[in-house]
N, C-alpha and C positions, 0 to 999 in steps of 0.2 A: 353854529359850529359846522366846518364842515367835514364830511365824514369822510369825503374821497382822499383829502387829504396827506396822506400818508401812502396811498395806491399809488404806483407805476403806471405808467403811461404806455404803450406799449403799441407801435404803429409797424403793421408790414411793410415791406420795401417791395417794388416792384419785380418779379423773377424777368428780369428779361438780358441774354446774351446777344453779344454785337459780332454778328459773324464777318470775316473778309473773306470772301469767296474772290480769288483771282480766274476767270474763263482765259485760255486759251484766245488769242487773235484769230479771227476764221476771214477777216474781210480780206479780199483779192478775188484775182482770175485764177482756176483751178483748169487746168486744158492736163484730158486723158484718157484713157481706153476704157469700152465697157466691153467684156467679152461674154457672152449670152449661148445657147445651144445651137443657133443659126446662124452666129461671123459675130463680126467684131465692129463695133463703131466708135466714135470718137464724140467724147464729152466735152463739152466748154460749161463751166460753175461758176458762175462771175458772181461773188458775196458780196453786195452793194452796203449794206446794210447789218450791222452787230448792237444792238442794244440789252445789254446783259447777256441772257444766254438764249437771245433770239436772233434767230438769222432771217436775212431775205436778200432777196437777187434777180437773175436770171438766170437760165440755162438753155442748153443746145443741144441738140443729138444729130449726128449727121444723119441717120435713117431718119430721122425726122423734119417737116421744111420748115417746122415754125419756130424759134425758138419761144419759151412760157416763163412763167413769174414763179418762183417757189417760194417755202417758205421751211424753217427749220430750227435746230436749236441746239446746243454744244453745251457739255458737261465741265465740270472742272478735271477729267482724266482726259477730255476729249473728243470723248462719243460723241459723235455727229449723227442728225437725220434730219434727212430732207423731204420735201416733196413736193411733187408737182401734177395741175389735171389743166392739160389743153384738148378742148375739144374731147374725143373719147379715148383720147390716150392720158393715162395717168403712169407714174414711176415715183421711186422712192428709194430712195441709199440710206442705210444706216452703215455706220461705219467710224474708223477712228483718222482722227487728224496728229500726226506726227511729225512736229516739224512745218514742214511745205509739203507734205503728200497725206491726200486721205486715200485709204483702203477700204472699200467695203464691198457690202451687197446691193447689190442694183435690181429692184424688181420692177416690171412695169404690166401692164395691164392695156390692149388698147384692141376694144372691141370686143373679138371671140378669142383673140390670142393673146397670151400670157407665159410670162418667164422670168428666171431666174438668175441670174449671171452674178460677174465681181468688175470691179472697179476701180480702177485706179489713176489719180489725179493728182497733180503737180503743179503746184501754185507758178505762176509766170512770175 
């Protein structure tokens, strides 16, 4: 006889939710002003590169001669942050993308000097 017989079977299901996360478009050329304590220069952000909500590219600073490789990554509101280390200069914008234009904060670091400034950029 068997005794299980009459007992319910009784199997969990797996808990698992299937999220759609939609990011923001970041790929393009972003050409714009970084204004800093000491003048002002001109940014080029060229996003080569958007795989989920990772960024890569290049970028340019006219005070600077080299243009460097960054790297970054964008939110589903937006939020952007980047950054980049050539040589002994390093920089980094966190900031929002709305539209065609990011706003942010622009820090960089190169050598013994360092600062602070804003940002802003306008996709081509």
């Amino acid at each position: 006889m068997n005794r299980f017989k009459n007992r319910a079977w009784v199997e969990s299901l797996e808990n698992r939710q299937l999220l759609a996360v939609t990011l923001p478009n970041a790929l393009g050329d972003f050409v714009g002003t970084v204004v800093y304590p000491s003048g002002t220069a001109t940014i080029d952000l060229n996003v080569t590169k958007q795989k989920g909500a990772s960024l890569a590219g290049v970028a340019s600073l006219s005070i600077s001669t080299t243009p460097g490789a960054f790297h970054g990554s964008i939110n589903k509101r937006g939020i952007v942050h980047f950054s980049s280390h050539s040589g002994k200069f390093s920089a980094s914008i966190v900031g929002t993308l709305i539209g065609d234009t990011i706003d942010g904060i622009f820090k960089y670091h190169s050598g013994k000097s360092h600062g602070t400034g804003t940002v802003t950029a306008i996709r081509d």
